[in-house]
PyMOL Python script that loads the backbone (N, CA, C, O; Angstrom):
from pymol import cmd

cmd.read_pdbstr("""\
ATOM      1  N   UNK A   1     133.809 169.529  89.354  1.00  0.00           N
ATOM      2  CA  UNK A   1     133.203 168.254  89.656  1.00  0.00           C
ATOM      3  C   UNK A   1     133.101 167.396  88.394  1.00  0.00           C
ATOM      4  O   UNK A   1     133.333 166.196  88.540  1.00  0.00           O
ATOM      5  N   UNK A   2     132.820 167.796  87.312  1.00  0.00           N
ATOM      6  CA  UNK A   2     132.523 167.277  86.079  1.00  0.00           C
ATOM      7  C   UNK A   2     133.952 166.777  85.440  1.00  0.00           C
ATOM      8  O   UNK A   2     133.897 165.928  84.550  1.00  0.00           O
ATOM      9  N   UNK A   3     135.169 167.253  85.846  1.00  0.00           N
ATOM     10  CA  UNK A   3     136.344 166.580  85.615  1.00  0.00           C
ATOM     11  C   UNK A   3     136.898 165.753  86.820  1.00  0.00           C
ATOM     12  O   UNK A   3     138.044 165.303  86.831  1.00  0.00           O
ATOM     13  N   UNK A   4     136.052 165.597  87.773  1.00  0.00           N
ATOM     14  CA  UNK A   4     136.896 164.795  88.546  1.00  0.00           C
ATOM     15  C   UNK A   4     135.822 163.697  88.249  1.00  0.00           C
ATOM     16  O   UNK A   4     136.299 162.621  88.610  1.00  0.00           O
ATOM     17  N   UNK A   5     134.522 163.528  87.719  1.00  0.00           N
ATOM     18  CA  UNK A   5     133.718 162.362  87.075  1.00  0.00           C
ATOM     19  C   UNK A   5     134.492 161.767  85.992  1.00  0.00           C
ATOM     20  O   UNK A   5     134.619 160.544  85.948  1.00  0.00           O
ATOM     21  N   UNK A   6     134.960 162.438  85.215  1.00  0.00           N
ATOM     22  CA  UNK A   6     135.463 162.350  83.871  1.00  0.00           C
ATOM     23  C   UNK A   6     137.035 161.504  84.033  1.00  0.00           C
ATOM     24  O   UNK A   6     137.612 160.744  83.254  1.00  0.00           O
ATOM     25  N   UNK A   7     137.370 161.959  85.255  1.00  0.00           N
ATOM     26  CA  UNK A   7     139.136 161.147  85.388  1.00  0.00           C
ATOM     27  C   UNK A   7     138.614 159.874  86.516  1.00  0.00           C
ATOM     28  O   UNK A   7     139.279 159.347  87.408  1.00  0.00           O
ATOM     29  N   UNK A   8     137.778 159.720  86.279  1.00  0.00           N
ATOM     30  CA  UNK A   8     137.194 158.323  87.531  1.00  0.00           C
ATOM     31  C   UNK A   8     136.494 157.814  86.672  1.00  0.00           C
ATOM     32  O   UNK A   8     136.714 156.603  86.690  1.00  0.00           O
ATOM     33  N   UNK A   9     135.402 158.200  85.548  1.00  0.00           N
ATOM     34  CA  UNK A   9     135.103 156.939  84.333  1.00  0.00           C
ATOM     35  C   UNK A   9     136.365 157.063  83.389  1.00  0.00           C
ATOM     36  O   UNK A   9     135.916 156.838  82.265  1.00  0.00           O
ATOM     37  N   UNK A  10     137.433 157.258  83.307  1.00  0.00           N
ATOM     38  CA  UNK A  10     138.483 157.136  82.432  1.00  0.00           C
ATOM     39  C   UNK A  10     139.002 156.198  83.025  1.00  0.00           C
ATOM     40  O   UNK A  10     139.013 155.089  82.491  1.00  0.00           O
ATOM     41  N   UNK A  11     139.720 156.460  84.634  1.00  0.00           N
ATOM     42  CA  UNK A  11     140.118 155.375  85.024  1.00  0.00           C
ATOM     43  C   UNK A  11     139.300 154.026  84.937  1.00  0.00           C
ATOM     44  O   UNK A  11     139.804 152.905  84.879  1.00  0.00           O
ATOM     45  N   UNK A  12     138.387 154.229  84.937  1.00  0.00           N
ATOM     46  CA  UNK A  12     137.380 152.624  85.564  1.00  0.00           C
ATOM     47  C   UNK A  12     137.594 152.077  83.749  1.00  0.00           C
ATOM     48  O   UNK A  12     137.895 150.913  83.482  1.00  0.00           O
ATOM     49  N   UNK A  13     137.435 152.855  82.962  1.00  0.00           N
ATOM     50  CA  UNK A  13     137.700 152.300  81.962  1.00  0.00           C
ATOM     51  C   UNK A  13     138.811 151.738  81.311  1.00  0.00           C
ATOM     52  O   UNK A  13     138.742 150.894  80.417  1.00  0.00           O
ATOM     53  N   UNK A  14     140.080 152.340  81.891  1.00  0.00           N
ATOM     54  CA  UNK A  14     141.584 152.120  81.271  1.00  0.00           C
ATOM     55  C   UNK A  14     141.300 150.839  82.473  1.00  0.00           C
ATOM     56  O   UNK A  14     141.876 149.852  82.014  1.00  0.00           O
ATOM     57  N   UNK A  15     140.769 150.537  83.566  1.00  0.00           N
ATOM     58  CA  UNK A  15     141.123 149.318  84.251  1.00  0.00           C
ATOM     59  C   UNK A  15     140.516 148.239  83.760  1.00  0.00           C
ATOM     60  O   UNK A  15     141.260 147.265  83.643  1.00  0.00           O
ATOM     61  N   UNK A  16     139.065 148.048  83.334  1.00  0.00           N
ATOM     62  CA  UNK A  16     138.656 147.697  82.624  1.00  0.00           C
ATOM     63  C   UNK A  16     139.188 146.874  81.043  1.00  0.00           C
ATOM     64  O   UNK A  16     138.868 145.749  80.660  1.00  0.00           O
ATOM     65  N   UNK A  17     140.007 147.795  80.413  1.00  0.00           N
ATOM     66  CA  UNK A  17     140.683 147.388  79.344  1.00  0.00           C
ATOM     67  C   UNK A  17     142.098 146.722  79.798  1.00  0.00           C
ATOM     68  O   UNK A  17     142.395 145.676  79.221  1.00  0.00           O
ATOM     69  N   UNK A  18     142.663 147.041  80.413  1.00  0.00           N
ATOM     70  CA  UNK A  18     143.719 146.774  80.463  1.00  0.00           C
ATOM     71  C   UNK A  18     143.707 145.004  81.393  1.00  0.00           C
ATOM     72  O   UNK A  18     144.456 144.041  81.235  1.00  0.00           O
ATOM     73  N   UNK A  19     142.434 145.214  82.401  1.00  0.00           N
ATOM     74  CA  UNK A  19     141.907 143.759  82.901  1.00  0.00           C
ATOM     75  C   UNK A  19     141.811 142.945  81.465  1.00  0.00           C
ATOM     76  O   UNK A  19     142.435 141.893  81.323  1.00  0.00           O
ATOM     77  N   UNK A  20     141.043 143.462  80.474  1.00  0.00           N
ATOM     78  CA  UNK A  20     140.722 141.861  79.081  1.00  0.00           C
ATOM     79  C   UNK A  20     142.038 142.501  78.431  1.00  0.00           C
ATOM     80  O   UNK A  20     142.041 142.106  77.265  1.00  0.00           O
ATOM     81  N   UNK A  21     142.961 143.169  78.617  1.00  0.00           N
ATOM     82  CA  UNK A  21     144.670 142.709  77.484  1.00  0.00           C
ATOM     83  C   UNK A  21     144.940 141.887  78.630  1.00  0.00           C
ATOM     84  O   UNK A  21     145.890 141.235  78.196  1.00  0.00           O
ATOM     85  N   UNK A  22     144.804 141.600  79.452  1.00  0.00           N
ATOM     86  CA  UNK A  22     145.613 140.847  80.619  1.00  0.00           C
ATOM     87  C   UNK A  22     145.046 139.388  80.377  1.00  0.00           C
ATOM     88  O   UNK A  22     145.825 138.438  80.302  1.00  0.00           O
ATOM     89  N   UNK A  23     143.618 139.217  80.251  1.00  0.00           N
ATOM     90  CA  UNK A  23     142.741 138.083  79.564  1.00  0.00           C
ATOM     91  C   UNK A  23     143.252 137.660  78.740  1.00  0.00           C
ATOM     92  O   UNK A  23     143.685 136.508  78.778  1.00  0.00           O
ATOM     93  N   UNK A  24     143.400 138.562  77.551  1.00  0.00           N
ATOM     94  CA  UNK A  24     143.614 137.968  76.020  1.00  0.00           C
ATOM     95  C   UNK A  24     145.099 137.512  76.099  1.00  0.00           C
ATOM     96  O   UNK A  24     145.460 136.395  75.728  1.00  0.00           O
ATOM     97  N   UNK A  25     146.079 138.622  76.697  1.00  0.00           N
ATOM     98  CA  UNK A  25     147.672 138.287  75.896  1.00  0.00           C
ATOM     99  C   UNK A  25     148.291 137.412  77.215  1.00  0.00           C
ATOM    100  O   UNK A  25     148.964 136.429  76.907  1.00  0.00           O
ATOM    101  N   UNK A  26     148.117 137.687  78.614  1.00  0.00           N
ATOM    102  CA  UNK A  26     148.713 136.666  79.414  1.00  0.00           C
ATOM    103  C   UNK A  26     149.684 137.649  80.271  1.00  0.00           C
ATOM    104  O   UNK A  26     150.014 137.349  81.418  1.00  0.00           O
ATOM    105  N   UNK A  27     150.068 138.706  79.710  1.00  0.00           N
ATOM    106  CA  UNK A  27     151.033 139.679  80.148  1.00  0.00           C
ATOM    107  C   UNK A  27     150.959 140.458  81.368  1.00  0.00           C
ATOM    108  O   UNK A  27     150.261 141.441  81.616  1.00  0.00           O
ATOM    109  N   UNK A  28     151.671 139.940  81.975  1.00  0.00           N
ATOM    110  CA  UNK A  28     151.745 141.116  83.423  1.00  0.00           C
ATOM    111  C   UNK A  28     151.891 142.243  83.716  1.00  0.00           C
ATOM    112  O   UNK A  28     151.644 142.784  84.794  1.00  0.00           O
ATOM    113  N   UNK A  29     152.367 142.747  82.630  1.00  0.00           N
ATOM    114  CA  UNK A  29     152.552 144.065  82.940  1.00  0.00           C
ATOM    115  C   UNK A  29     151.254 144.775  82.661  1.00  0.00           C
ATOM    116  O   UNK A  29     151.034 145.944  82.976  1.00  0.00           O
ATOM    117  N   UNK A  30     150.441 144.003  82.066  1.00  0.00           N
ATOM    118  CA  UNK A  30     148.603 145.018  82.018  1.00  0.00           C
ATOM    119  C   UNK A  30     148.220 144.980  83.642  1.00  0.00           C
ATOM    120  O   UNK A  30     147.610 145.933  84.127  1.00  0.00           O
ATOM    121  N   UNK A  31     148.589 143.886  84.426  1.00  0.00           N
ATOM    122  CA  UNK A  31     147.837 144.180  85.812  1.00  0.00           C
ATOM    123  C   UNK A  31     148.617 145.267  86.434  1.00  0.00           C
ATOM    124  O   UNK A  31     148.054 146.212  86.987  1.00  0.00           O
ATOM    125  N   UNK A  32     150.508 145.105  86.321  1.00  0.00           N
ATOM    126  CA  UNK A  32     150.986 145.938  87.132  1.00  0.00           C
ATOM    127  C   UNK A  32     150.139 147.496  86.758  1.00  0.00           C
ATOM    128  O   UNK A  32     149.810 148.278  87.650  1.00  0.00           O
ATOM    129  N   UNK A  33     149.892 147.731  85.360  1.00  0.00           N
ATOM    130  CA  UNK A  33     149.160 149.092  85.031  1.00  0.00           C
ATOM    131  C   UNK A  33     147.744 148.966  85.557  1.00  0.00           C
ATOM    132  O   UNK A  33     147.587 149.866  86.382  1.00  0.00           O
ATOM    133  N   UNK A  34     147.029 148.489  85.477  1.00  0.00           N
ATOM    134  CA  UNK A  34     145.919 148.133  86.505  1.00  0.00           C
ATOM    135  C   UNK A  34     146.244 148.853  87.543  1.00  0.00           C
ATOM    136  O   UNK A  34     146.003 150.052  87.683  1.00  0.00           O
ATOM    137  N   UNK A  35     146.829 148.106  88.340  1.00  0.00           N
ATOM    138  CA  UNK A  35     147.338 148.057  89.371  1.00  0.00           C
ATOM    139  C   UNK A  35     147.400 149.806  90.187  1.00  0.00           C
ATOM    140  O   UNK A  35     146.926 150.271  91.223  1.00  0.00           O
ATOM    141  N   UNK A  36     148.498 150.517  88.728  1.00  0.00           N
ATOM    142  CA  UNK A  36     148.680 151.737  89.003  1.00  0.00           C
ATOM    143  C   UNK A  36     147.831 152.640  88.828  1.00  0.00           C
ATOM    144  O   UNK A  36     148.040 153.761  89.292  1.00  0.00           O
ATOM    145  N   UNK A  37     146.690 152.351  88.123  1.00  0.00           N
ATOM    146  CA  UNK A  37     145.416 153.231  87.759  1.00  0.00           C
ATOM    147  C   UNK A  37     144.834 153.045  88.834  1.00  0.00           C
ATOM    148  O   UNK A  37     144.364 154.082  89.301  1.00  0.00           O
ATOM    149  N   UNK A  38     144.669 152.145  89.425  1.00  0.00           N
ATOM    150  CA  UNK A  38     143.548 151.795  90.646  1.00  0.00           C
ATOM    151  C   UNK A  38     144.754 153.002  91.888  1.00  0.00           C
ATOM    152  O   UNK A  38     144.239 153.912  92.538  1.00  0.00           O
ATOM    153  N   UNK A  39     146.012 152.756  91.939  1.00  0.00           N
ATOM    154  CA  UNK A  39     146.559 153.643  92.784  1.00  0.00           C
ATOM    155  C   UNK A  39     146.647 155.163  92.984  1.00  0.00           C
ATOM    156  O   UNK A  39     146.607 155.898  93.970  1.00  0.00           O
ATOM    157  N   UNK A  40     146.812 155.387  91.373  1.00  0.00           N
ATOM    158  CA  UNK A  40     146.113 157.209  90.927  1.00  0.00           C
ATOM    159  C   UNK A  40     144.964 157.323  91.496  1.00  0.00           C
ATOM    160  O   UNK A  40     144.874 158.047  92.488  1.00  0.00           O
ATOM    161  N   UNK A  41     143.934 156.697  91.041  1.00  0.00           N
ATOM    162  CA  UNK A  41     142.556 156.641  91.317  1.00  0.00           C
ATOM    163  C   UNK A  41     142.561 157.180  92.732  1.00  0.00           C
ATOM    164  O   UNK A  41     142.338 158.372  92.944  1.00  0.00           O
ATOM    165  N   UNK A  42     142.808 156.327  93.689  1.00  0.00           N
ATOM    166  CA  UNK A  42     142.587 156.186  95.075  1.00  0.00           C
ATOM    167  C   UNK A  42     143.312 157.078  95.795  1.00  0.00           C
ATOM    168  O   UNK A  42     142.966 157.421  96.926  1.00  0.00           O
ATOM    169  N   UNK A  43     144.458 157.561  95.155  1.00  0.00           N
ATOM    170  CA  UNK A  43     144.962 159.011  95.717  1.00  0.00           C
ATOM    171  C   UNK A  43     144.305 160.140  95.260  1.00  0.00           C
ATOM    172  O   UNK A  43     144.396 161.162  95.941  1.00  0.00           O
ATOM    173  N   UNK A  44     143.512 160.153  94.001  1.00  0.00           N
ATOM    174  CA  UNK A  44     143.140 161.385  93.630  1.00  0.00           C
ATOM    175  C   UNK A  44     141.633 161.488  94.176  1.00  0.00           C
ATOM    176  O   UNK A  44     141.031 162.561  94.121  1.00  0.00           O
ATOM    177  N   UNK A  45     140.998 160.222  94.753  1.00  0.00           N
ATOM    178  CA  UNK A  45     139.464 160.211  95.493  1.00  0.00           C
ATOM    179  C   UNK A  45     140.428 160.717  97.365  1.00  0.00           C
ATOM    180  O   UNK A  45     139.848 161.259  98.306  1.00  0.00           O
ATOM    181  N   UNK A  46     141.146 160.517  97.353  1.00  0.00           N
ATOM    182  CA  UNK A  46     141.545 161.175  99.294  1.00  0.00           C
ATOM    183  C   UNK A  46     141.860 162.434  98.927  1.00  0.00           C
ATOM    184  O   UNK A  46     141.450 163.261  99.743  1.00  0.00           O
ATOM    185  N   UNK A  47     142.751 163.138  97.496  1.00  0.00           N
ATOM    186  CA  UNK A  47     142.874 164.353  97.492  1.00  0.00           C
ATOM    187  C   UNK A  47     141.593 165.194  97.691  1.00  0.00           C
ATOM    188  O   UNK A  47     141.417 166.164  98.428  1.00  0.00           O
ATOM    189  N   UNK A  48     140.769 164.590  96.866  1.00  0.00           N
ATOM    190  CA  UNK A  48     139.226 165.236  96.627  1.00  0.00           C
ATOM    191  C   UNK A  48     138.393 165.371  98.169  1.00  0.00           C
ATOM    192  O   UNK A  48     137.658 166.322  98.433  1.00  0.00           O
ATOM    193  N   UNK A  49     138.567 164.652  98.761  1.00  0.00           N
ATOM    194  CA  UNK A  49     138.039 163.737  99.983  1.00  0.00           C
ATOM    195  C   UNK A  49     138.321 164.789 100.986  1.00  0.00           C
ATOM    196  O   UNK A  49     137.439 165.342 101.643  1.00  0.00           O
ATOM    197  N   UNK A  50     140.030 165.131 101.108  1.00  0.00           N
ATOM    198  CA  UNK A  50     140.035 166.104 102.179  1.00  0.00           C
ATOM    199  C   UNK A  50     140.097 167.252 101.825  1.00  0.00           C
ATOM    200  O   UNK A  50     139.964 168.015 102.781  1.00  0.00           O
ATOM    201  N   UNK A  51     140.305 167.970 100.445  1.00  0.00           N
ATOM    202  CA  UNK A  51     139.963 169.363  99.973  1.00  0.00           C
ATOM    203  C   UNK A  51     138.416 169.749 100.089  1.00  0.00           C
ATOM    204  O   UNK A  51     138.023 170.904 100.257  1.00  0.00           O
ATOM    205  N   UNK A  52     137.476 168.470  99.960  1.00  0.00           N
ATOM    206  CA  UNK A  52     135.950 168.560 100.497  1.00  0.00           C
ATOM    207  C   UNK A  52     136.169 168.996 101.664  1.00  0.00           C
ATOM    208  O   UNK A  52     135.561 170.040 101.898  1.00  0.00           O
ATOM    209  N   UNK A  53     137.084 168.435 102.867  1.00  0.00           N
ATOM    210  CA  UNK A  53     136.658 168.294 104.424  1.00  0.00           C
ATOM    211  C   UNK A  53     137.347 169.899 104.552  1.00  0.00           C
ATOM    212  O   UNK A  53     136.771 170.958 104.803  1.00  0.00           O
ATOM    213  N   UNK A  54     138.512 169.682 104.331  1.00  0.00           N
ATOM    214  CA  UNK A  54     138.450 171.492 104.293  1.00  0.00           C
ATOM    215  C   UNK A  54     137.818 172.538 103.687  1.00  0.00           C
ATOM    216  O   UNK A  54     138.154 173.658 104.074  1.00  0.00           O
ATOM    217  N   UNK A  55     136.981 172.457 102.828  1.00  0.00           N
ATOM    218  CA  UNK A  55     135.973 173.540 102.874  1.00  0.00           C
ATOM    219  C   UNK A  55     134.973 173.546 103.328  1.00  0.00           C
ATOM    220  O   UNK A  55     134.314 174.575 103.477  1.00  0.00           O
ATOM    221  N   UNK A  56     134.491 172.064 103.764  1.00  0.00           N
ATOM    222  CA  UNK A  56     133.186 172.044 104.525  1.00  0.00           C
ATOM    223  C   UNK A  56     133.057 172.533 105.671  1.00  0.00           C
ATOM    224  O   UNK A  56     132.160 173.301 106.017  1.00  0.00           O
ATOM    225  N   UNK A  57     134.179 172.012 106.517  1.00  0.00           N
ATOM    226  CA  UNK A  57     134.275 172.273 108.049  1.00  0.00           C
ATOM    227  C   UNK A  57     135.479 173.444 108.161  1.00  0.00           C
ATOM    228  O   UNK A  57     135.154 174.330 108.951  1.00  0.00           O
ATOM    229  N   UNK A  58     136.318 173.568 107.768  1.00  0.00           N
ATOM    230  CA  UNK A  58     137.490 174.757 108.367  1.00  0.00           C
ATOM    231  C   UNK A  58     137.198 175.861 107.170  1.00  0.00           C
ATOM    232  O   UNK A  58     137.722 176.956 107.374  1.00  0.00           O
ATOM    233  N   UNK A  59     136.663 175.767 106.315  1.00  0.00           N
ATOM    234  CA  UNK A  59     136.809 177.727 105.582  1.00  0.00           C
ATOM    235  C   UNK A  59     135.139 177.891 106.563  1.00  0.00           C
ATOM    236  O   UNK A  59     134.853 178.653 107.486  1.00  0.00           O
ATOM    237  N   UNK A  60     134.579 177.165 106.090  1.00  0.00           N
ATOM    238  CA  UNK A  60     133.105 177.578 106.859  1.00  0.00           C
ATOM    239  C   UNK A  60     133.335 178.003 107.986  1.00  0.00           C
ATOM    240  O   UNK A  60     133.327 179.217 108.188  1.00  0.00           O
ATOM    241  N   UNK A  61     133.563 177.211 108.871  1.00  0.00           N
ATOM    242  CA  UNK A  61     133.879 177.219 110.381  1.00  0.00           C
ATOM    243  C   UNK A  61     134.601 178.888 110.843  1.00  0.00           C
ATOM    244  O   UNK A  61     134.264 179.589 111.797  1.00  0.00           O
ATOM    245  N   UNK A  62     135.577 179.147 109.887  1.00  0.00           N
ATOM    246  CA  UNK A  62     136.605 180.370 109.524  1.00  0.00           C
ATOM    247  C   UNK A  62     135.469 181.393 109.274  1.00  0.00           C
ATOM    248  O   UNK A  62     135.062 182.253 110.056  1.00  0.00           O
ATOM    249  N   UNK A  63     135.155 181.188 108.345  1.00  0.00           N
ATOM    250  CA  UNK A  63     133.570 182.540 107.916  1.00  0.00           C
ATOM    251  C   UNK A  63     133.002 182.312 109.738  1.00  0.00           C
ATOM    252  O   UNK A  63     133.417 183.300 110.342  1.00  0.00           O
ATOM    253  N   UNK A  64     132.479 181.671 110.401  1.00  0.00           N
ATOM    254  CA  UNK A  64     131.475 181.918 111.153  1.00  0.00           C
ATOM    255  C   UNK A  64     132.458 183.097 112.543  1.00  0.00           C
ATOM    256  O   UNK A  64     132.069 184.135 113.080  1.00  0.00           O
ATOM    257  N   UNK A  65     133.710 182.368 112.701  1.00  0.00           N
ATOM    258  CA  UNK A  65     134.518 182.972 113.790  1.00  0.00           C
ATOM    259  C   UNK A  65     134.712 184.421 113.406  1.00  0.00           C
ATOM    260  O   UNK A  65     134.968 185.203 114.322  1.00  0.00           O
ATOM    261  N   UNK A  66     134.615 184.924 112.052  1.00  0.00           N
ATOM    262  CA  UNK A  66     135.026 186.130 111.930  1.00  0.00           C
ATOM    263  C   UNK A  66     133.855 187.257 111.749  1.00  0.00           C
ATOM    264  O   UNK A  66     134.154 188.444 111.625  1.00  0.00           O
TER     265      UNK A  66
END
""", "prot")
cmd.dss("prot")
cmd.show_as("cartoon", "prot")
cmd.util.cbc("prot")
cmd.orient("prot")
């Protein structure tokens, strides 16, 4: 849990920075990276999301049937 905090304030921070190089220099390619951090991000919160739902409900569920 403490590394999946740790790669979600990293991201919020690389988006963060890379939002004021996009401020300061004008350059697009800081949003397209934006862009792609926010997309890691959001795949690695559904990975988390349904490896939760499978242990909550189907290994549990599995322990009770047996």
């Amino acid at each position: 849990m403490l590394i999946l905090r740790l790669l979600f304030i990293l991201a919020a921070l690389s988006i963060i920075l890379t939002g004021g190089m996009y401020l300061f220099t004008r350059n697009r390619r800081y949003l397209n990276l934006a862009w792609q951090i926010v997309r890691f991000a959001a795949l690695a919160a559904l990975v988390f999301a349904a490896l939760y739902l499978l242990e909550r409900y189907v290994l549990i569920g599995w322990k009770i049937l047996l």
